[in-house]
ChimeraX commands (.cxc) that place a marker at each C-alpha (Angstrom):
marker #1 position -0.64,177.46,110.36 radius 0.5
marker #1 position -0.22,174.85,112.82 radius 0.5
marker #1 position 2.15,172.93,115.03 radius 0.5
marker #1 position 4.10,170.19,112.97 radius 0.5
marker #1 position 2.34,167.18,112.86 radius 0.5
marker #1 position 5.16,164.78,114.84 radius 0.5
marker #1 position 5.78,168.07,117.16 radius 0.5
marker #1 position 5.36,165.98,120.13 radius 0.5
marker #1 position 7.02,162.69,119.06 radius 0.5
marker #1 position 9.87,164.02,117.14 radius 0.5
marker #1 position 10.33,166.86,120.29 radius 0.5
marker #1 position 13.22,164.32,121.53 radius 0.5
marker #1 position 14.95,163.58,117.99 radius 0.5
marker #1 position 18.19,165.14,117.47 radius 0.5
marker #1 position 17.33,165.40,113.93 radius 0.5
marker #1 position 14.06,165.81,113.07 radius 0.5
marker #1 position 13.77,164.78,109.39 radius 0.5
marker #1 position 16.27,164.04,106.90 radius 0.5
marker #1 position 15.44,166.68,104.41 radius 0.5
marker #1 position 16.70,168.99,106.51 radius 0.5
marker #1 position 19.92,167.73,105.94 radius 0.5
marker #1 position 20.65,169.95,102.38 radius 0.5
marker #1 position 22.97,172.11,101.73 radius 0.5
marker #1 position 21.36,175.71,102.69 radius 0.5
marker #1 position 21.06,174.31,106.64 radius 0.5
marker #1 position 24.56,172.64,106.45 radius 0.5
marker #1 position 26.09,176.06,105.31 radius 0.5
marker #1 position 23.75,177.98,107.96 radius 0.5
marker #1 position 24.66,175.66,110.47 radius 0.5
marker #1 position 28.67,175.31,110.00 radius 0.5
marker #1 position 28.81,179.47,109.93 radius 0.5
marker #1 position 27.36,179.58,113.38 radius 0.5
marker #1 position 29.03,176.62,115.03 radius 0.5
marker #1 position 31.81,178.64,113.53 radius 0.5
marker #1 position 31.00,181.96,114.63 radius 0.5
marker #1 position 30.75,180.48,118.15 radius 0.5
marker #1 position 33.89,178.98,118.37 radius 0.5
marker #1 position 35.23,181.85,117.54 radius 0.5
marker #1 position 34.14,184.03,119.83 radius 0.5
marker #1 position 34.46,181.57,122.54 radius 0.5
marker #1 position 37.84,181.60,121.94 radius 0.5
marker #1 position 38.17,185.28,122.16 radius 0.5
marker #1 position 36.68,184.83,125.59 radius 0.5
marker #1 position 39.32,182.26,126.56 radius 0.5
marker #1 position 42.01,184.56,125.47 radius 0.5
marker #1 position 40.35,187.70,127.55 radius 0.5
marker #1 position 39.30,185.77,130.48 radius 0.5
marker #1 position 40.31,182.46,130.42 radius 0.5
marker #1 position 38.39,179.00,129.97 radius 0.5
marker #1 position 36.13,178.83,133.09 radius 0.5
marker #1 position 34.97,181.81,132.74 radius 0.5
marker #1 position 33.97,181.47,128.99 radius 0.5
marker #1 position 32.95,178.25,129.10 radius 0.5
marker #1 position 30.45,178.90,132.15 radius 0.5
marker #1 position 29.05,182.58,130.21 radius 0.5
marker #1 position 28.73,179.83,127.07 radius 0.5
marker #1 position 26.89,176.87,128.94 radius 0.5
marker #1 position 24.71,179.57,130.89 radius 0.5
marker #1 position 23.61,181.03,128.04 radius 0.5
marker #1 position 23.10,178.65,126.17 radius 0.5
marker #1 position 20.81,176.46,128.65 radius 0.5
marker #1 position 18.94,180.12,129.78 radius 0.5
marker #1 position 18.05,180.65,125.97 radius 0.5
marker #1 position 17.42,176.82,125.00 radius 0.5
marker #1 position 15.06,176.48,128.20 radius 0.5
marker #1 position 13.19,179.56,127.43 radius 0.5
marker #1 position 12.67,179.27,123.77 radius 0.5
marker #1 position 11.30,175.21,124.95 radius 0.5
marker #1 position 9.07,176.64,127.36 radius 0.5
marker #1 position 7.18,178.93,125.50 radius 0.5
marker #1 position 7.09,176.57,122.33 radius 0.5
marker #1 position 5.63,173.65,125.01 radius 0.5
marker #1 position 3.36,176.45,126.84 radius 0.5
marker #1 position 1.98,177.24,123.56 radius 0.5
marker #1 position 1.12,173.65,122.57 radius 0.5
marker #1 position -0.16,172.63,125.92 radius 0.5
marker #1 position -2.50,175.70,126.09 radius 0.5
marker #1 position -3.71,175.55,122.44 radius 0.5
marker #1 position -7.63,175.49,122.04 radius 0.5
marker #1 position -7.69,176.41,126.37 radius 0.5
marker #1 position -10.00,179.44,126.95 radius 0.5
marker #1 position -9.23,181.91,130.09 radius 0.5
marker #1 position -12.23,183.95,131.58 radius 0.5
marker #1 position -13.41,183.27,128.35 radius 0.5
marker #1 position -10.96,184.62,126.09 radius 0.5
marker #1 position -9.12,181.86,124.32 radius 0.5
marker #1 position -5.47,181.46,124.83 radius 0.5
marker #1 position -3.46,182.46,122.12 radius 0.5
marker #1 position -0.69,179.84,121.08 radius 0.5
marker #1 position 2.92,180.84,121.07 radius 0.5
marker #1 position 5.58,179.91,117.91 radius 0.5
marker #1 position 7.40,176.98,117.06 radius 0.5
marker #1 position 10.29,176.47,114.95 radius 0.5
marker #1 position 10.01,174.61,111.35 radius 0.5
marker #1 position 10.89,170.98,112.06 radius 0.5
marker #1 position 12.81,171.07,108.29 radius 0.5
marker #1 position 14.41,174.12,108.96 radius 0.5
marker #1 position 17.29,173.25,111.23 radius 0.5
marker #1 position 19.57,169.88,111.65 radius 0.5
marker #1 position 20.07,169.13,115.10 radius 0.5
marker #1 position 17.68,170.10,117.93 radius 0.5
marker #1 position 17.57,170.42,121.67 radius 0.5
marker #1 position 14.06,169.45,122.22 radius 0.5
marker #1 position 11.99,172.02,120.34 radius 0.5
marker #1 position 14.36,174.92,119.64 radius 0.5
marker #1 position 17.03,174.51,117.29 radius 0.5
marker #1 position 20.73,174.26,118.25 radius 0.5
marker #1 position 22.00,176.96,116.33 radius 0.5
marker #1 position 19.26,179.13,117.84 radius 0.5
marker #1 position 20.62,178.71,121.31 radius 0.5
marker #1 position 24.16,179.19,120.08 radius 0.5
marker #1 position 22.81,182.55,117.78 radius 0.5
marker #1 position 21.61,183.86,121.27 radius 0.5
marker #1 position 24.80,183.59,122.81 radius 0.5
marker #1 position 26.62,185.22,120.31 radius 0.5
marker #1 position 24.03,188.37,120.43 radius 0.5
marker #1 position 24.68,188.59,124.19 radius 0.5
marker #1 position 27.96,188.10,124.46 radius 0.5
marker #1 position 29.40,190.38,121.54 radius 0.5
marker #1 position 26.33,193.22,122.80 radius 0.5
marker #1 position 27.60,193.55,126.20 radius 0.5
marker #1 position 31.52,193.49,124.84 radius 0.5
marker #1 position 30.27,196.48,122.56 radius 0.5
marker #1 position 29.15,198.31,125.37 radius 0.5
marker #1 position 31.75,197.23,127.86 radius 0.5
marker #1 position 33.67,199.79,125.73 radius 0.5
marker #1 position 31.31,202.46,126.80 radius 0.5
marker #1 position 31.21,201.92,130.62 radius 0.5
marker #1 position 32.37,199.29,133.47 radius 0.5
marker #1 position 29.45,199.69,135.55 radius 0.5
marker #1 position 27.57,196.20,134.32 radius 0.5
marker #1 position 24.37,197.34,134.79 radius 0.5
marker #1 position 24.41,200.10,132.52 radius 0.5
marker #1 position 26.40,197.94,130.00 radius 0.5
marker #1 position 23.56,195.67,130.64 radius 0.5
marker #1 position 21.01,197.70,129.96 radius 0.5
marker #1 position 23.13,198.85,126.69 radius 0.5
marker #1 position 23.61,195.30,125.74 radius 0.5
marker #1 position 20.26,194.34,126.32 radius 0.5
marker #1 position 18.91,197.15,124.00 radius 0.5
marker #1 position 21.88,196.10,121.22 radius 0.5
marker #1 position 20.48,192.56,121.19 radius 0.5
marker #1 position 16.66,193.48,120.66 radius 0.5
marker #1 position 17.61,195.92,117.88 radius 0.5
marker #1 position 19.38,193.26,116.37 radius 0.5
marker #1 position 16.61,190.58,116.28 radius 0.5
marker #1 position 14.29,193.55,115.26 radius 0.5
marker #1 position 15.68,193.34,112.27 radius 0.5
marker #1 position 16.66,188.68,112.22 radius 0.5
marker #1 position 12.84,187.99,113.26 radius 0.5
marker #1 position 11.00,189.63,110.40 radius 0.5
marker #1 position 13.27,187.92,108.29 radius 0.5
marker #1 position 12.82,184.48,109.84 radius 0.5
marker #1 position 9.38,184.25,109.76 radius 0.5
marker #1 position 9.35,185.25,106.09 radius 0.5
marker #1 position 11.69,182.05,105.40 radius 0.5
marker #1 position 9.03,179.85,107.56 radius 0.5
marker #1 position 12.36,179.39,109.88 radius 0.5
marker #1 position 9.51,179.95,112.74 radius 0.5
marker #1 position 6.12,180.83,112.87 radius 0.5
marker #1 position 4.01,182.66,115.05 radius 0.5
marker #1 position 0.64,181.36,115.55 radius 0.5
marker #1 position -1.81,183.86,117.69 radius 0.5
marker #1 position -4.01,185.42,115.60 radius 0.5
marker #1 position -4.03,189.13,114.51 radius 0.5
marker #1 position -5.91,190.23,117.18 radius 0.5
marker #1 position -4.23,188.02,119.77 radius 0.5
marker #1 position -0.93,190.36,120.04 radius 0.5
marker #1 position 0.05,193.84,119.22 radius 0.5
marker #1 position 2.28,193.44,116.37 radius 0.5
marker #1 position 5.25,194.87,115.17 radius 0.5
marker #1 position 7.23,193.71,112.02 radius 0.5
marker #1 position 4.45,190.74,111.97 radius 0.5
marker #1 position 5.90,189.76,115.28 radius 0.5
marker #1 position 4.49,189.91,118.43 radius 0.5
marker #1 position 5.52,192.74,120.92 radius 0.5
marker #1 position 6.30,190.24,124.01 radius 0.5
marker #1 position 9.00,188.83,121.59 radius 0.5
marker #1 position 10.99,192.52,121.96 radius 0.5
marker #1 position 9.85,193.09,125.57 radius 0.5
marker #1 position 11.32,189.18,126.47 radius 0.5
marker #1 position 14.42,189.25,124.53 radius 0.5
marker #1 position 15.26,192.83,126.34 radius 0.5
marker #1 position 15.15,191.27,129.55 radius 0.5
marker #1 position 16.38,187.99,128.87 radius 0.5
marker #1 position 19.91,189.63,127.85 radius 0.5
marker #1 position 19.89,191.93,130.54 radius 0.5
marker #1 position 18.94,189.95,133.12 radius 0.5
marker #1 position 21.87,186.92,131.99 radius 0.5
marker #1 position 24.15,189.40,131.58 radius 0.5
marker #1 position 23.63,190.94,134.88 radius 0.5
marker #1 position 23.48,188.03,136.82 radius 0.5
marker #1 position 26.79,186.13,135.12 radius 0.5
marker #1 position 29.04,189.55,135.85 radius 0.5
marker #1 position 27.48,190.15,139.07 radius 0.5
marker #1 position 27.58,186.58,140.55 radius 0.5
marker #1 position 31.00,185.94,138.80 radius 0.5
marker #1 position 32.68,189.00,140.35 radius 0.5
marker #1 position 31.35,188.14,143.54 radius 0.5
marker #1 position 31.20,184.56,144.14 radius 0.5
marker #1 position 33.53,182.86,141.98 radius 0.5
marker #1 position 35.90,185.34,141.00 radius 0.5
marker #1 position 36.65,186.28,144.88 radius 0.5
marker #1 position 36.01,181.82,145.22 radius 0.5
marker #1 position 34.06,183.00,148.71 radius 0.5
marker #1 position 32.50,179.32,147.89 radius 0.5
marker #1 position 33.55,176.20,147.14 radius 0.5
marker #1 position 34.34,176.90,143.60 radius 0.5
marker #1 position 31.70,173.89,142.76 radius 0.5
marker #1 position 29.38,174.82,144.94 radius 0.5
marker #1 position 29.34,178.53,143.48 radius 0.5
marker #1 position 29.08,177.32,140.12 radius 0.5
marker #1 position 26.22,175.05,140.78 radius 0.5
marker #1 position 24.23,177.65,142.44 radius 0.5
marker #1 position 24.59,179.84,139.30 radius 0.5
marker #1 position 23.04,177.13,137.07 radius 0.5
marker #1 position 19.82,177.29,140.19 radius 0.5
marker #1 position 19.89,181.03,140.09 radius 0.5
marker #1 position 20.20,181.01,136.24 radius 0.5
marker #1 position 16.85,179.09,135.75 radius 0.5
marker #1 position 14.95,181.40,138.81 radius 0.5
marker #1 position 15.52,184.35,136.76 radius 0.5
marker #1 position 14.10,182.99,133.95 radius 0.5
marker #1 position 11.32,182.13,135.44 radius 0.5
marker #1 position 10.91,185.52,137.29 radius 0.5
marker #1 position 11.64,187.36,133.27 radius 0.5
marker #1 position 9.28,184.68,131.84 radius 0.5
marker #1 position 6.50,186.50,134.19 radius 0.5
marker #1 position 7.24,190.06,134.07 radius 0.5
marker #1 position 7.39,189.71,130.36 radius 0.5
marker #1 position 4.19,187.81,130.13 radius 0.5
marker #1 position 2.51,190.29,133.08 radius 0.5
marker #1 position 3.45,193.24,130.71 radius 0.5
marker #1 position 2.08,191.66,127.04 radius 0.5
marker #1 position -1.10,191.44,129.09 radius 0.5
marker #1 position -1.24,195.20,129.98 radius 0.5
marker #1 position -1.06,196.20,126.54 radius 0.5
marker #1 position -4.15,194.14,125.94 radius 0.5
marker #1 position -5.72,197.63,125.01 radius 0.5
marker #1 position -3.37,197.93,122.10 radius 0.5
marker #1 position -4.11,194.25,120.80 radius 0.5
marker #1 position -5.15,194.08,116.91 radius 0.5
marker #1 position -2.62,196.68,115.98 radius 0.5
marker #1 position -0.05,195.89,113.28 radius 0.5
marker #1 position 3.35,197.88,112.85 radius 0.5
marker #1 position 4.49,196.87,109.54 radius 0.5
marker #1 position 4.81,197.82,106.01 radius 0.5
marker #1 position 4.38,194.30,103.84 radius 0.5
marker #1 position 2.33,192.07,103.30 radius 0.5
marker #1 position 1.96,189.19,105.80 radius 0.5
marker #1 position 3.49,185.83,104.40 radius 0.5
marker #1 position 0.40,183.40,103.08 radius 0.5
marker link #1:1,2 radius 0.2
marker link #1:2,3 radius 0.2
marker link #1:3,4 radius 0.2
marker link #1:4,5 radius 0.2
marker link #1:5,6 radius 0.2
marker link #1:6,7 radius 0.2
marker link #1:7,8 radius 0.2
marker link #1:8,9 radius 0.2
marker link #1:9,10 radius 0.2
marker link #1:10,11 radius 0.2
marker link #1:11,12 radius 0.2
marker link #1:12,13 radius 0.2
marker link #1:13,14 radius 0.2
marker link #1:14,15 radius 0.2
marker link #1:15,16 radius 0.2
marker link #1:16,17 radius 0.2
marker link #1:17,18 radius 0.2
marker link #1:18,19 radius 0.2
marker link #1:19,20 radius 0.2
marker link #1:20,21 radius 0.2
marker link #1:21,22 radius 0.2
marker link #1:22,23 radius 0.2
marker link #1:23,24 radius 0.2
marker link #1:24,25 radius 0.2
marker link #1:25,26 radius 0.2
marker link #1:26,27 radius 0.2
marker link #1:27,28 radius 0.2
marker link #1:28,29 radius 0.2
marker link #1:29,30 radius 0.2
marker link #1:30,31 radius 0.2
marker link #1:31,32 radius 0.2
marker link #1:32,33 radius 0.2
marker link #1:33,34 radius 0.2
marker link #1:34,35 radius 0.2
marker link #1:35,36 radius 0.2
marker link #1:36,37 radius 0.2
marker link #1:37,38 radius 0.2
marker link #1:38,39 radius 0.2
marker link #1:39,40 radius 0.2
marker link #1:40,41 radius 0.2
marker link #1:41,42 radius 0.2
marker link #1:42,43 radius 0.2
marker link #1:43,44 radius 0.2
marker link #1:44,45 radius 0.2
marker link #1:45,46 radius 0.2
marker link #1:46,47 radius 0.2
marker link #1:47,48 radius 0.2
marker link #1:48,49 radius 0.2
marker link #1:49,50 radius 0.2
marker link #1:50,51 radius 0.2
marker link #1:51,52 radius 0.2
marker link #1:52,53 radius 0.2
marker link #1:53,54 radius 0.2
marker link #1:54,55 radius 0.2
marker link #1:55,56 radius 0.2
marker link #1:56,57 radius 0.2
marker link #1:57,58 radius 0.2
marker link #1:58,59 radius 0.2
marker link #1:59,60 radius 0.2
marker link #1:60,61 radius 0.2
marker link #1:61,62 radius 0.2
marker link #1:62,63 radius 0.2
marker link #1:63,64 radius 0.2
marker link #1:64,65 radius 0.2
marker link #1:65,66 radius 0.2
marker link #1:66,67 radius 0.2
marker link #1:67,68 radius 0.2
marker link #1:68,69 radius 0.2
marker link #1:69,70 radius 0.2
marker link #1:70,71 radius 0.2
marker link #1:71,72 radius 0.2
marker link #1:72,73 radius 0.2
marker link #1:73,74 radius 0.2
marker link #1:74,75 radius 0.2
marker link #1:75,76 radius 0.2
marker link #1:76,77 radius 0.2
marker link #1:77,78 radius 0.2
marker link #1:78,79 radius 0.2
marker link #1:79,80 radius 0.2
marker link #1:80,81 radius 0.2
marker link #1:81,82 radius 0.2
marker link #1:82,83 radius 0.2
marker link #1:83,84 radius 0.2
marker link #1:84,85 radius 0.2
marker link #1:85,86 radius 0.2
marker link #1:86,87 radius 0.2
marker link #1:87,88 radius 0.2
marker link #1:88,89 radius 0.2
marker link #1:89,90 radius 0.2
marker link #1:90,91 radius 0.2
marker link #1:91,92 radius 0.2
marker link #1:92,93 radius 0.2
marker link #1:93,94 radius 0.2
marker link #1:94,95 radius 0.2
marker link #1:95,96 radius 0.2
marker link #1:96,97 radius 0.2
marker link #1:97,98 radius 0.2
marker link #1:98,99 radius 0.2
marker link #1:99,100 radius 0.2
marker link #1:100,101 radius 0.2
marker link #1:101,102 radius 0.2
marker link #1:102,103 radius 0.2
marker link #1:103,104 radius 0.2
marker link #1:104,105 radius 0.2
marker link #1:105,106 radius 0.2
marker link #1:106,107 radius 0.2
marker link #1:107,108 radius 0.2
marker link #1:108,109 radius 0.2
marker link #1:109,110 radius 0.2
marker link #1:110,111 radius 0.2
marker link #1:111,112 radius 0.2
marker link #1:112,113 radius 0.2
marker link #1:113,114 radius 0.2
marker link #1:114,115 radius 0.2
marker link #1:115,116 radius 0.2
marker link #1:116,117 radius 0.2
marker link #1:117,118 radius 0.2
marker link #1:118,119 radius 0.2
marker link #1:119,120 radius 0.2
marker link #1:120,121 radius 0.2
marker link #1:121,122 radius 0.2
marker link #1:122,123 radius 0.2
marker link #1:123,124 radius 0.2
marker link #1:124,125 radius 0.2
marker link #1:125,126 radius 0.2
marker link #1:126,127 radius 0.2
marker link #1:127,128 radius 0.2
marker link #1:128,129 radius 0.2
marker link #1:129,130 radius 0.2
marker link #1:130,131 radius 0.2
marker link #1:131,132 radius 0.2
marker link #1:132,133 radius 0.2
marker link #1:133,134 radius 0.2
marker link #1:134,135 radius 0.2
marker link #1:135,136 radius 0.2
marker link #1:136,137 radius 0.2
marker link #1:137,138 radius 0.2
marker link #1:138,139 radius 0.2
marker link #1:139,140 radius 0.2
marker link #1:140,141 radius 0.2
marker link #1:141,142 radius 0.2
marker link #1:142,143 radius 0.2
marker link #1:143,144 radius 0.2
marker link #1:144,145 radius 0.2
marker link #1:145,146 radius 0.2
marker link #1:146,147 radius 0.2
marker link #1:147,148 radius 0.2
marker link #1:148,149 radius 0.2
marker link #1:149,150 radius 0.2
marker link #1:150,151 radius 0.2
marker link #1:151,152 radius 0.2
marker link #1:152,153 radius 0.2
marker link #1:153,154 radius 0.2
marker link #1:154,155 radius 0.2
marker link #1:155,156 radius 0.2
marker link #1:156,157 radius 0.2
marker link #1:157,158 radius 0.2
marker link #1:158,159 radius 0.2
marker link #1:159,160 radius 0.2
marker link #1:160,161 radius 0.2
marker link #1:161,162 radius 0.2
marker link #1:162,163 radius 0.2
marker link #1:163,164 radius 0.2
marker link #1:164,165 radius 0.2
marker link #1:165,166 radius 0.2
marker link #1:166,167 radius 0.2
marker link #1:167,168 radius 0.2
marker link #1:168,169 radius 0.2
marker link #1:169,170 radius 0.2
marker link #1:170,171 radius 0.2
marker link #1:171,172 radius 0.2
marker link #1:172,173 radius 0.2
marker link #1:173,174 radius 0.2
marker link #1:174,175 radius 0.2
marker link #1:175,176 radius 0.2
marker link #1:176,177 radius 0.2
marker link #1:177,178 radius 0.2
marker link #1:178,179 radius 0.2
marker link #1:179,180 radius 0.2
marker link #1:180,181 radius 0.2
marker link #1:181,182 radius 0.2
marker link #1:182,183 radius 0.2
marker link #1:183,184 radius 0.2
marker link #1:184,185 radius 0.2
marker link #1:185,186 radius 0.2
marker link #1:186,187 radius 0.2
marker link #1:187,188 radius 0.2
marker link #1:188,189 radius 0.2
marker link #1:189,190 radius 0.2
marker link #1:190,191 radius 0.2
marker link #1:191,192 radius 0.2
marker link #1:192,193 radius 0.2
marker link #1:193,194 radius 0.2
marker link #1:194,195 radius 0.2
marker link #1:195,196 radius 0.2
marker link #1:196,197 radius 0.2
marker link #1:197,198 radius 0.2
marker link #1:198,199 radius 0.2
marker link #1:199,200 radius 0.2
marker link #1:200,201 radius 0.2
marker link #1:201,202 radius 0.2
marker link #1:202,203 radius 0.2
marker link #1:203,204 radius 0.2
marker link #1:204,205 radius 0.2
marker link #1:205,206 radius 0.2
marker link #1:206,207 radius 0.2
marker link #1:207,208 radius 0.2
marker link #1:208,209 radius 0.2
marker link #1:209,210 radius 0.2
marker link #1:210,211 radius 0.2
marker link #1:211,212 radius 0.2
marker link #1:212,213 radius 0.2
marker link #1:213,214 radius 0.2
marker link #1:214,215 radius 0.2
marker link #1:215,216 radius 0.2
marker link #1:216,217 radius 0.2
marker link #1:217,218 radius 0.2
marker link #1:218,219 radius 0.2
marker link #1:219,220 radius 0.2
marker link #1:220,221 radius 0.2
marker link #1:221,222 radius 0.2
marker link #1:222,223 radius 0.2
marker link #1:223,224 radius 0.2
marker link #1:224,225 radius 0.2
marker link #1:225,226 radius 0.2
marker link #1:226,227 radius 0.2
marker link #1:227,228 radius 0.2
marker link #1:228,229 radius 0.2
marker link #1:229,230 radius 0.2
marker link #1:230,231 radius 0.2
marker link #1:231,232 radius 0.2
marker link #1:232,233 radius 0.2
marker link #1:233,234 radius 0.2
marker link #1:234,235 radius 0.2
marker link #1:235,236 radius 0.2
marker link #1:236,237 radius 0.2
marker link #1:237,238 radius 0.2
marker link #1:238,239 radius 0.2
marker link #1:239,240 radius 0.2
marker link #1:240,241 radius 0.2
marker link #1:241,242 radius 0.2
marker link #1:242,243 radius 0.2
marker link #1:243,244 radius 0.2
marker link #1:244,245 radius 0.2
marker link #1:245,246 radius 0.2
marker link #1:246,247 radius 0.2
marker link #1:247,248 radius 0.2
marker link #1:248,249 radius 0.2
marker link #1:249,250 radius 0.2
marker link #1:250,251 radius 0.2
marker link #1:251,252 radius 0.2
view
C-alpha cells in the first residue's frame, strides 16, 4: 500500500474528502470531542483553566507535530537509499477515515493522545507525587493502552504502516519504534508540563507570558530530542529486523 494519491495537495484541507463525512466518523468523532471536553473540564475543576488549557494545547501541538513529522519524513524519504539500504517509509493515516485534519494527522488523533496522557498520569498520580515516577507509570499506562488501539487500527485501514516486513521488528503487525516513541513521548510531556509548571509558572518566577511561551519552545526541543533517541534505538535493534510478534494473519 501506498501514500494517498492527493497526500500532498489535500495535506492542507481541513476535510479531506466528503465521503468521510458518514455516519461511523461522525459518531467516532463526536465521542472524542466529547470525551475531551470532559476531561478538560475535570482539569478546570482540579486545577483551574490555565493550567488545563496549557496541559491541553501542549499536548495536543507535541502529538499533532510528531505524528506530521514522521508521516512527512516518511513521504519525503520514500524510494531514498542510505549506505545502500533503502529507507523504509513511515505510516500515514487513511485520508477517508477521519473528518477534519491538522495537516496529515487527524484531529481526533491529537485529541485521543491527550486523553491517554492526561487520564495515565492522573491514574498514577494516585500511586505517588514524585512526577517522575508517575511519569514513568503514566508513560508505561499509555503504551499498554495503544498496544492494544494500534492493532486494531490498522486492521480498520484507520492507518497503515508501510515498511516492509523486513524493514522493522514487528509486534502486533506494528512496528517496535511505534511502542518505544509513544513511551517517551508521554513521559517526556508529562515530565516537562509538571516540572516546568511547578517551577516557572506556578511560583510566576517569569513574566507569566514569557514562561508560557518558553514552554511551547521547550515543548517542540523535546520532541525533537525523543524523535532521535527513539529513532537512534529502532536502529540498534536492526539485528532483530524481519521478526514478527503476532498471532493473525496480516490484513491484505
Amino acid at each position: 500500500m501506498d501514500y494517498d494519491p492527493l497526500f500532498w495537495e489535500r495535506l492542507f484541507w481541513l476535510i479531506k474528502y466528503s465521503d468521510s463525512i458518514n455516519f461511523t466518523n461522525i459518531l467516532n468523532e463526536v465521542l472524542v470531542f466529547a470525551l475531551t471536553f470532559m476531561v478538560i473540564y475535570h482539569g478546570y475543576k482540579k486545577y483551574g483553566i490555565k493550567k488545563i488549557i496549557l496541559f491541553f494545547s501542549g499536548g495536543f501541538l507535541f502529538a499533532a507535530l510528531e505524528e506530521n513529522e514522521m508521516i512527512l519524513a516518511g513521504y519525503d524519504l520514500k524510494g531514498t537509499t542510505f549506505m545502500g539500504i533503502e529507507v523504509p517509509m513511515t505510516y500515514y493515516f487513511n485520508y477517508h477515515g477521519y473528518i477534519l485534519w491538522f495537516m496529515a494527522v487527524p484531529i481526533v488523533v491529537a485529541c485521543s493522545w491527550f486523553l491517554i496522557t492526561y487520564t495515565s498520569v492522573q491514574i498514577t498520580q494516585k500511586i505517588t507525587k514524585r512526577f517522575v515516577i508517575s511519569s514513568l507509570l503514566g508513560a508505561f499506562i499509555g503504551m499498554s493502552m495503544d498496544l492494544m488501539i494500534d492493532p486494531i487500527m490498522i486492521r480498520k485501514y484507520k492507518w497503515i504502516w508501510l515498511a516492509d516486513l523486513d524493514q522493522a521488528f514487528w509486534i502486533l503487525q506494528v512496528p517496535i519504534s511505534n511502542f518505544i516513541g509513544w513511551f517517551l513521548l508521554i513521559f517526556s510531556f508529562n515530565w516537562l508540563f509538571y516540572w516546568y509548571h511547578d517551577k516557572y509558572l506556578e511560583k510566576r518566577n517569569w513574566n507569566q507570558w514569557k514562561s508560557i511561551l518558553m514552554f511551547y519552545v521547550l515543548m517542540y526541543a523535546v520532541l525533537i530530542i525523543v524523535e532521535f533517541i527513539t529513532v537512534g534505538i529502532t536502529l540498534a535493534l536492526f539485528p532483530f529486523y524481519g521478526i514478527d510478534i503476532s498471532w493473525w494473519a496480516w490484513p491484505s
